[in-house]
N, C-alpha and C positions, 0 to 999 in steps of 0.2 A: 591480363584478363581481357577476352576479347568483347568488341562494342556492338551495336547495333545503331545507326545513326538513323532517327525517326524525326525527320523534319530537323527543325532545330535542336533536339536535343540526342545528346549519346548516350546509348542506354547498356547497362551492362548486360552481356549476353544471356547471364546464368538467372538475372530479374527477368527479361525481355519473355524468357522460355516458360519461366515459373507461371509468369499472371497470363501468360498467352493459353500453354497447354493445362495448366493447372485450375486457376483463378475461375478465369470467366468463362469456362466450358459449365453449362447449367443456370447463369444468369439472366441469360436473353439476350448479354449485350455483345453487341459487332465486336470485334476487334480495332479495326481502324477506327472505329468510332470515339472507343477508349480512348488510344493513343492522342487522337485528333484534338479530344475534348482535355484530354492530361496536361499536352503539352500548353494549348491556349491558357489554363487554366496558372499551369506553373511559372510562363513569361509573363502572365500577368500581374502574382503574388509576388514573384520572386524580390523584386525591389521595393514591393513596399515592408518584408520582412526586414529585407536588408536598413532600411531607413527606420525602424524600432529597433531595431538591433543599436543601433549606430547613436538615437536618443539614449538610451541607458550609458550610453558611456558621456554623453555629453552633462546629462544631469548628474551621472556620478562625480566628473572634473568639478562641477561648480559645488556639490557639496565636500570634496576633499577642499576648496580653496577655500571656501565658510571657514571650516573647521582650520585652516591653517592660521587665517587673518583673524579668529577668536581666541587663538591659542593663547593661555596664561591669563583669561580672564573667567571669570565664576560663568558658570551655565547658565543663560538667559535662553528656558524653554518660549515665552513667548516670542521673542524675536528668532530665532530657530524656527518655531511652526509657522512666520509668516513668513520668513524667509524661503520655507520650503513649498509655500502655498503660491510664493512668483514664481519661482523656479518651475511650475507645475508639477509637481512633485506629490503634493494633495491638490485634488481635483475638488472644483465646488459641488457641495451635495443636493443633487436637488429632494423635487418632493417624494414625499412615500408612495413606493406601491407594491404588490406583490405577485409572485411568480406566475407564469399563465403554462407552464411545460401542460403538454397533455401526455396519452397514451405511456405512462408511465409503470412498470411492474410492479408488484405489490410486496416485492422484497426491500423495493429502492422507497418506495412513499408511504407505506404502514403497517410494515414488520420492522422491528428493531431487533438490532444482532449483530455477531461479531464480521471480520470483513478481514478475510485473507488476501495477502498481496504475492503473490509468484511470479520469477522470471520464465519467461513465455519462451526463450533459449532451452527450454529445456521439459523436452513431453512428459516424461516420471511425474515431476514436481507439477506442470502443468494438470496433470490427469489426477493427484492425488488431490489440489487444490478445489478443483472442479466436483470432484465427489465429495467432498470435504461437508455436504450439505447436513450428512446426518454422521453423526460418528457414537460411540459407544462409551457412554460415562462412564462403566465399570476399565474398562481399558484404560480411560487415562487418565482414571483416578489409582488404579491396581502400579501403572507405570510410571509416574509421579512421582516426586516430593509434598505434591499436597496430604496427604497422609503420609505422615510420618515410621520409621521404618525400613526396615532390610527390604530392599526389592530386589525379587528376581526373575530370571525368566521362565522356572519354572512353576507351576502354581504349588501358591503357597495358601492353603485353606485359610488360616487366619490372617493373612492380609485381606485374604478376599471378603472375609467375615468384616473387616473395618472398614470395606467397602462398604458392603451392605448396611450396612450402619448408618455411613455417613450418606449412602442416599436413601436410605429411609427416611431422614431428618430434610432431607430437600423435598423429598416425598412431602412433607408433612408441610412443607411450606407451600410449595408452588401447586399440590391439589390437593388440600384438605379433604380428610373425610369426616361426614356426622358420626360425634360418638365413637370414633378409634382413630388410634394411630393405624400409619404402615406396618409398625413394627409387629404389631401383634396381627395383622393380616394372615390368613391360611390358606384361602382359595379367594378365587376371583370369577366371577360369571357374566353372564350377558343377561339379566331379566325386565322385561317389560318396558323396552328401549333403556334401559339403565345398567350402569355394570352397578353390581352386588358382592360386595367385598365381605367376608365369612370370620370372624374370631370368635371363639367360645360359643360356634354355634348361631351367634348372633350374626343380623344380618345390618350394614350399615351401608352407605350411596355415597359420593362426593356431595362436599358442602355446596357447589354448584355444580348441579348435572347438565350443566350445559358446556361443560369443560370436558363431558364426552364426547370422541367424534365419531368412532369407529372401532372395528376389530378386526383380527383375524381367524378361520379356524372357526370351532363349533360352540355356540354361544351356550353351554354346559362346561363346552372347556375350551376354553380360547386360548390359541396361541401366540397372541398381539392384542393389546388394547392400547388405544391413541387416543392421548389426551392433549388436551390445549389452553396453554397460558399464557397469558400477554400477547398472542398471536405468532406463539412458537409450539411447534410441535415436539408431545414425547411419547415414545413408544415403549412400549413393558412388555418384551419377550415373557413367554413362560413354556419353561421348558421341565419338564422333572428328572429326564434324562441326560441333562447338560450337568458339566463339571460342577457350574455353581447352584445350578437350578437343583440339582440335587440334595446340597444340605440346606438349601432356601425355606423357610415355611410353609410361603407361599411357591414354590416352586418358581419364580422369578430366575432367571437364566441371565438376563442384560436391562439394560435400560440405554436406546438410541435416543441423543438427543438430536433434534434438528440445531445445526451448528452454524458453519459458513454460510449465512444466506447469499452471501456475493462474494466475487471475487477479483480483485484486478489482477489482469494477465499483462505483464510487463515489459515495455518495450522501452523500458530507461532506466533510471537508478539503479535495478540488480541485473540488467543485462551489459555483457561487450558487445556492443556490434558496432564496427565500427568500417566496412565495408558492403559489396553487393552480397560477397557468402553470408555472412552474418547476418545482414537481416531475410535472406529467403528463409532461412534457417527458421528465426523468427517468426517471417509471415507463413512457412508453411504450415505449423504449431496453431497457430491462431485460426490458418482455414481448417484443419480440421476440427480443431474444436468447434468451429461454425456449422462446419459440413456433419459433426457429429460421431466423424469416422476414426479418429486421433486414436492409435494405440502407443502402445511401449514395452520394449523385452524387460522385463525385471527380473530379477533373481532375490529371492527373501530363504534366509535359515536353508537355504542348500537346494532348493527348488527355484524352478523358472517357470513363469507364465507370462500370458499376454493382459496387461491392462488396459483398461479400455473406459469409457463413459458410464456409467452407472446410467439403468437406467430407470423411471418413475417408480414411486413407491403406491400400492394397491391395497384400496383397504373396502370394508364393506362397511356400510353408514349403520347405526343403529334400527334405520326403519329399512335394511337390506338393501340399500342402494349402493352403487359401485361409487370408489373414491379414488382418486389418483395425482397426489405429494409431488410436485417435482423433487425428481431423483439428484438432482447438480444444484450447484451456485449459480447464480446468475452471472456472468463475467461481464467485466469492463477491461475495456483495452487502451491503457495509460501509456498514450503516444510520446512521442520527445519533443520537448518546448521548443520556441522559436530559433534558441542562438545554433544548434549543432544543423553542419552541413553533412552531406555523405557523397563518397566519389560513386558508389552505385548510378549516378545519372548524372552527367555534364551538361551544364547551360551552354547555350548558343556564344557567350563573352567568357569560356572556360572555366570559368566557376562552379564549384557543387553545386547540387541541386539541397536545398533547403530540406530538411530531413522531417521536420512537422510536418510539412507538405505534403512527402512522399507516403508517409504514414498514415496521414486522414484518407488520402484515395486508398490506399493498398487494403489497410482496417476494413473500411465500409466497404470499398468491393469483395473482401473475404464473407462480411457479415450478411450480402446479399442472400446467400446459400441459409443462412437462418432464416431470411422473413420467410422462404420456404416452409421449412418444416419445423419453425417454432422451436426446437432444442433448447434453447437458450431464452431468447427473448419472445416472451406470449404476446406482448404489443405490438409487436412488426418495430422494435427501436433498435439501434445501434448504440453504445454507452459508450464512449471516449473522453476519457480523466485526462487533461491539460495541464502539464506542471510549469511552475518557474515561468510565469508571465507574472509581465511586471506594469498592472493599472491595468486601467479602463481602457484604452486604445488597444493593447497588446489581446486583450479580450473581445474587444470588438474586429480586429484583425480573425480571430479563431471562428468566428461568427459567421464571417465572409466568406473565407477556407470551407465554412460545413456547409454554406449556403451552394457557394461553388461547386463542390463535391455532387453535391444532393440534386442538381441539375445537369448534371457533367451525367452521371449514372443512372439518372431520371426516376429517382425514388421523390415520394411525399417531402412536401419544404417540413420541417425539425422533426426529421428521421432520426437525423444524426441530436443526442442529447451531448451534454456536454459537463462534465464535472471540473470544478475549480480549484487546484491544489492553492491553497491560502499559505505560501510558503516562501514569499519576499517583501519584503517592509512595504515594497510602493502598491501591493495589490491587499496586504492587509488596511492599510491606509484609506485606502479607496473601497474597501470591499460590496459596500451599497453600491457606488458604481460600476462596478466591475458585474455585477451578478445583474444589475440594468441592462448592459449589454446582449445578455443572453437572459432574458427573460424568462422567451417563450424555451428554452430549451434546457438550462440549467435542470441538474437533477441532484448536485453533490457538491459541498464544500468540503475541506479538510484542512486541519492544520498541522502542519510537521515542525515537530519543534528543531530537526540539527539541523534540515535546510535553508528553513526562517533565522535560526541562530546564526549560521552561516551568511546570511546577508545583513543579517545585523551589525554581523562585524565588520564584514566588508563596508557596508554602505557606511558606517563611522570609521572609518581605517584611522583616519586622522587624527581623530579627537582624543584620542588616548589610550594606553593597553587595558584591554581587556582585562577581567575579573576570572578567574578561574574557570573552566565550565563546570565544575560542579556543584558553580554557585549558581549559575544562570537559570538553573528551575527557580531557585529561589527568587532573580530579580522583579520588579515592580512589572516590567515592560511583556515578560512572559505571562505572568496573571492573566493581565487585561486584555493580552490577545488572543489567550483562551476564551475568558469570556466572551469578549468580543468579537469572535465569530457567528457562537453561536446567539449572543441580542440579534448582532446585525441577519443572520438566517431567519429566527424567528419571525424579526418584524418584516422580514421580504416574505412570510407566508410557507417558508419552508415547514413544517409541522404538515404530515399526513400528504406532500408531495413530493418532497425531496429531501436526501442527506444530510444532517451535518456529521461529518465523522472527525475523529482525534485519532492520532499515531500511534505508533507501532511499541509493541513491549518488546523488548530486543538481547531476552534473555531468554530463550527457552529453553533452556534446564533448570530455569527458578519459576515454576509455574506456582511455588506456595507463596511466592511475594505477589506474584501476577496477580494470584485469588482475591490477596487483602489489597492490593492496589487500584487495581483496573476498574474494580467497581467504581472507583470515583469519574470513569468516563459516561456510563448513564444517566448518573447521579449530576454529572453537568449540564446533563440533557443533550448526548451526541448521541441518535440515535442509530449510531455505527464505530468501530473503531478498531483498528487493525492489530492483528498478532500473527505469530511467527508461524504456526505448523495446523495444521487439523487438530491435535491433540489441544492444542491452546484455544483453537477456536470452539473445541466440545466444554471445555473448563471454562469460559469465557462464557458462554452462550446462558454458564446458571445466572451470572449478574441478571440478564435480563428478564430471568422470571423471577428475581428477589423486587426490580427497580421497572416499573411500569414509566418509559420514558415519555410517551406522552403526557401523561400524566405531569412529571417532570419539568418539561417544557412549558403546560399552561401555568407553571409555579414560577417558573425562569423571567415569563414574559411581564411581571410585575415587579418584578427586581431595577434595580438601578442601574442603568446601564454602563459599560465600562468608558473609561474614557480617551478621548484621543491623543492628549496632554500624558498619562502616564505609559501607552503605548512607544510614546517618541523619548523616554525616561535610557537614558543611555547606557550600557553596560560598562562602563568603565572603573576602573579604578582611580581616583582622583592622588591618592597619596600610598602610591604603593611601598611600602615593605618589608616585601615580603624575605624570606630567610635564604638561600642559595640551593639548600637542601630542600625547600620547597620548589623552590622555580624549576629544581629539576628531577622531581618527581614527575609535576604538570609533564614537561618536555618528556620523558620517558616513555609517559602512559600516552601523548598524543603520537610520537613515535611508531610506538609498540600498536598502534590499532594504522598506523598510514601504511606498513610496512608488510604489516600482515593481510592486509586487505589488499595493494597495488601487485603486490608480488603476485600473488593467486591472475589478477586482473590482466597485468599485462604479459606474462609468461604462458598463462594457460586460458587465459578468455572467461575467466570465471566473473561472473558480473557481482554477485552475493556470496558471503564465505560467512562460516561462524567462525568469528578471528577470538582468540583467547587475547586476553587482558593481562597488564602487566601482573593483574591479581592470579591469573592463569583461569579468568572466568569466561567465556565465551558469550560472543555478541554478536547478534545479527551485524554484517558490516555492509552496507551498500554506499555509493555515492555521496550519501545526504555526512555518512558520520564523514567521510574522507572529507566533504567541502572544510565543515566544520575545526576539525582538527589541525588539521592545514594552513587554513584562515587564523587559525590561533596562535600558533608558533609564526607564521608569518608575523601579524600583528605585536608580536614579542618582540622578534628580530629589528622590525621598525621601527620602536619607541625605546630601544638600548635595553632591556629587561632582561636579553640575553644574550650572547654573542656568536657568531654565526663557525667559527671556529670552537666553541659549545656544543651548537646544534647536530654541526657537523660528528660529534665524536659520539653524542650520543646518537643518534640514527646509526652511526657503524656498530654501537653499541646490542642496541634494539635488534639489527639485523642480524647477528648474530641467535641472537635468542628464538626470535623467527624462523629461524632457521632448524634448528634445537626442536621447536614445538611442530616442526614440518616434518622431522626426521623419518615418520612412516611414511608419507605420500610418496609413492616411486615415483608421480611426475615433476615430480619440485624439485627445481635449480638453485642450489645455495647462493645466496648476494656475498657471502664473505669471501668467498673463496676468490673471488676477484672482482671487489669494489666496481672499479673503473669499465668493465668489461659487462655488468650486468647492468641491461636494458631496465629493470626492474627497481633497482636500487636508486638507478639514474632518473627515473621515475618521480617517485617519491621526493627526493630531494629538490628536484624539479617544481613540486608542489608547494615547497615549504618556501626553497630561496624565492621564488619568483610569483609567489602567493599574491602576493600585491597587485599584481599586476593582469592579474587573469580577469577576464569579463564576470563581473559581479561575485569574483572567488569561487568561477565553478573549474571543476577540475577536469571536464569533458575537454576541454582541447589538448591539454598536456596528456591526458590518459590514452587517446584515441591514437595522438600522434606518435608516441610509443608504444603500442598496439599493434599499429602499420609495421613500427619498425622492427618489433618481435616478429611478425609474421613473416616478413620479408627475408628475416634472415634464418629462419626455419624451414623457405620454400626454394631455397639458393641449394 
């Protein structure tokens, strides 16, 4: 691949050309000026990443030798947290204060609602994400399992009839009317700033008319009426000549609910990229979504069209004034944490250029083209989600990065916001400091429970094997970190500013489990929390007008707070044993999801896959579950609980059957057909033997590096 040599640094040609002719045509900014300010910018950072980088491994030695020199003695938590309090491992906490972000949107600070995460690799899913804002409850309730039932594709009147049904009963909750149900509804009007709902002649209003906002169409006979709850919109098509509007009473045709109010577009965990192709690829996705201009050829049911941005939704107010809904999600653009390099640009001492780095400038020079024309962000803000830092420095480092950025491009100082993935013990630990850091710019917490699980194990590698994962929802240490996000966000003043969000449902073929589950994420007071498709985010989006999360939250803030003592509570088994036949089920099923996920990953670049279960149930799979799974059979391997000529036979095992469940994809390369010879298998196994030893248990150097070496031998 050929270079561009800009000063100190070497730039790959196919980046050089991208942000040259692409990028920053329409920004105002020089070219050389870019470059000038990139490079100063990047030989400035670059070593002081590399010196946190280099801390996490020094503070992880001292906590494996703790745990080496305590071994065979009973658990003494407090000598442990004060152990870890010299180590600086917990930071002292100072005094209270609360967040100052300003120019913040009003999706991110006081709408609550669900929050779709999409690889940014990929326009379709990026374009479908982004529209994702209002989707159609009859659709994905009709296509579901949440009503129970034969579905098909073609309509089938009485499913659609248990439609209607079941949201007339939503109906009934989320906008009451005086004096009738939905159900008995016949006509709907527009009278005297108020709609006027018609049964048996009778005329009834919403129990609050100020839950009206607007219509469409002629206020005798409207074809849209938009109502508002909890500060989510819902719209009621009426149609009489539509399939369902037809046998409707009320002639009702659909019901849009506004869904994904935001969305992170991803530039880590479900994406490959692991060179300069990769990521233009990437950033070119991102600039149009900024620029506004992003299509994609699709093909659906035997048809092809072009998709494209949706765009605002237009409504007339009651007293006949014009309205207009943004038509998209708000996106955030979830860069790649401190540890991963990229050969796209070579430092001056031939080293990669630090891959966060390269993606805060790239991001926010993409995002330039919005303060533009508003598409996205109303505020003039860029949103970039930070994962896998670890403490308050490594946050205060991101800080500098956006400070530097924001002057290098010459935009407003905290342009750039900044979201906080709460998903390694040393940043959960600290998280009041950490979010001190970034004060003024903070807009989002989140917590992920496989990639937090994931360091959990790691960062105890020593202390002993691990408890199953299907026990770790239950442990003591998972609770209180839930809670304990969201205490610690409250009392930093997040409430009506900024985010706290909770993780991903990671089944989406089970959205009837979703329904009775998920609700307990507003109910904890997370006023955001991610799921898998558009369909999940319109079925998600009821919780929040069953659970007024604000509300929530001033209940939350009276609560007891969680504590530090049972967050540091260790997953371990202390007296394991377990049966043979169990220990290699656990291996089987962590197997069966490392095999199925790496293979996709490194043979075809696939960064997110729905990988079926040993049960043959399909799971979102990205990064976070591979860290996970990984770390756990390593951890097994470590403490004798399995044997590595075990491991080994079940993975040939697994792979096989991976194989089996791949049999339609024409581009999948069987691993059995030759062990020794598949880059993919080599992979995987890669993760498990040498699990130990990877920086904080993350599986991005092993995966990347096999990546390269699939590509390479593709391009020969």
């Amino acid at each position: 691949m050929s270079t561009i040599n800009k000063k100190s640094l070497k730039i790959s040609s196919i980046l050089y050309e991208f942000i040259n002719k692409e990028v920053i045509p329409g920004t105002g900014i020089n070219v050389d000026d870019f470059w000038n300010n990139f490079e100063k910018v990047v030989n400035e950072l670059s070593p002081v990443n590399k010196t946190l980088i280099e801390k996490r491994d020094k503070i992880q030695k001292q906590i494996d030798e703790w745990h080496k020199k305590n071994k065979g003695k009973d658990f003494n938590k407090k000598e442990y947290t004060n152990f870890l309090k010299s180590e600086s491992y917990i930071s002292e906490e100072k005094e209270d204060f609360k967040i100052e972000t300003s120019n913040v949107d009003q999706e991110i600070a006081s709408i609550a609602g669900p929050q779709l995460v999409v690889p940014v690799d990929n326009a379709r899913y990026a374009l479908n994400a982004a529209n994702a804002r209002w989707g159609s409850l009859y659709d994905a309730l009709y296509g579901t399992d949440v009503i129970a039932g034969k579905r098909s594709k073609e309509f089938d009147e009485e499913r659609a009839k248990k439609v209607i049904s079941y949201v007339r009963n939503f109906l009934d909750e989320a906008a009451p009317i005086s004096d009738a149900s939905w159900t008995e509804i016949t006509e709907i009007k527009i009278k005297d700033e108020n709609i006027v709902f018609l049964s048996d002649k009778k005329e009834s209003y919403l129990k609050d008319k100020k839950q009206f906002i607007g219509f469409n169409g002629e206020k005798n006979k409207p074809n849209s009426i938009l109502i508002k709850n909890n500060n989510l919109h819902i719209d009621i098509l009426i149609d009489p000549n539509h399939k369902t509007g037809k046998f409707d009473k009320a002639s009702i045709s659909n019901i849009i609910l506004e869904s994904a109010l935001s969305t992170i577009v991803d530039n880590e965990d479900s994406v490959a990229a692991v060179d300069a192709e990769d990521k233009v690829k990437c950033y070119r996705n991102w600039l149009g979504l900024m620029k506004g201009d992003l299509t994609a050829n699709v093909e659906k049911n035997g048809k092809r069209f072009i998709r494209k941005l949706n765009p605002d939704r237009n409504y007339i107010s009651s007293e006949g004034k014009k309205i207009s809904l943004h038509g998209r999600a708000l996106l955030l653009n979830r860069n790649v944490g401190h540890l991963m390099t990229n050969p796209a640009i070579i430092l001056k001492d031939g080293s990669e250029i630090p891959e966060g780095i390269m993606d805060a400038f790239v991001s926010t020079l993409c995002a330039l083209h919005d303060f533009k024309n508003k598409n996205n962000s109303r505020t003039g803000s860029v949103y970039i989600v930070k994962p896998k830092m670890h403490g308050p420095e490594e946050v205060a480092f991101t800080n500098t990065l956006f400070e530097k950025v924001e002057e290098a491009l010459g935009i407003k100082k905290y342009s750039i916001k900044v979201g906080i993935m709460d998903e390694e013990r040393r940043t959960t630990v600290n998280l009041k400091e950490c979010i001190r850091q970034v004060k003024n710019r903070i807009v989002f917490i989140n917590t992920g429970f496989l990639d937090r699980t994931g360091d959990e194990m790691h960062t105890s590698f020593e202390s002993g094997p691990m408890i199953f994962k299907g026990e770790m929802k239950k442990s003591i240490w998972l609770g209180s970190y839930e809670n304990w996000n969201v205490d610690i966000g409250l009392s930093c003043g997040f409430s009506g500013k900024a985010q706290i969000g909770k993780g991903m449902w990671a089944m989406p073929d089970q959205m009837a489990n979703m329904m009775e589950q998920k609700i307990g994420h507003p109910k904890s007071g997370a006023n955001c929390a991610w799921v898998p498709s558009p369909t999940a985010a319109t079925l998600h989006s009821m919780h929040y007008h069953k659970i007024d999360v604000f509300k929530e939250q001033d209940k939350i803030k009276s609560r007891s707070k969680a504590k530090l003592e049972d967050i540091l509570e260790i997953p371990k088994a202390d007296r394991p044993n377990w049966s043979i036949d169990d220990i290699n089920r656990e291996l089987e099923n962590n197997a069966q999801g490392i095999l199925g996920y790496v293979v996709r990953w490194v043979d075809q670049g696939v960064g997110c896959s729905k990988v079926p279960d040993v049960n043959n149930v399909g799971l979102m799979e990205d990064r976070a579950t591979l860290r996970i799974s990984s770390q756990h059979i390593a951890n097994w391997l470590h403490h004798g609980i399995c044997k590595k000529e075990q491991v080994m036979d079940i993975m040939k095992k697994m792979a096989k059957i991976v194989d089996e469940q791949n049999k339609n994809d024409s581009n999948y390369q069987k691993m059995s057909d030759n062990f020794e010879k598949s880059v993919a298998f080599s992979a995987a196994c890669d993760l498990v033997f040498k699990g130990k030893y990877q920086p904080s248990g993350y599986t991005e150097p092993l995966l990347h590096k096999k990546r390269l070496e699939k590509k390479a031998s593709i391009s020969r």
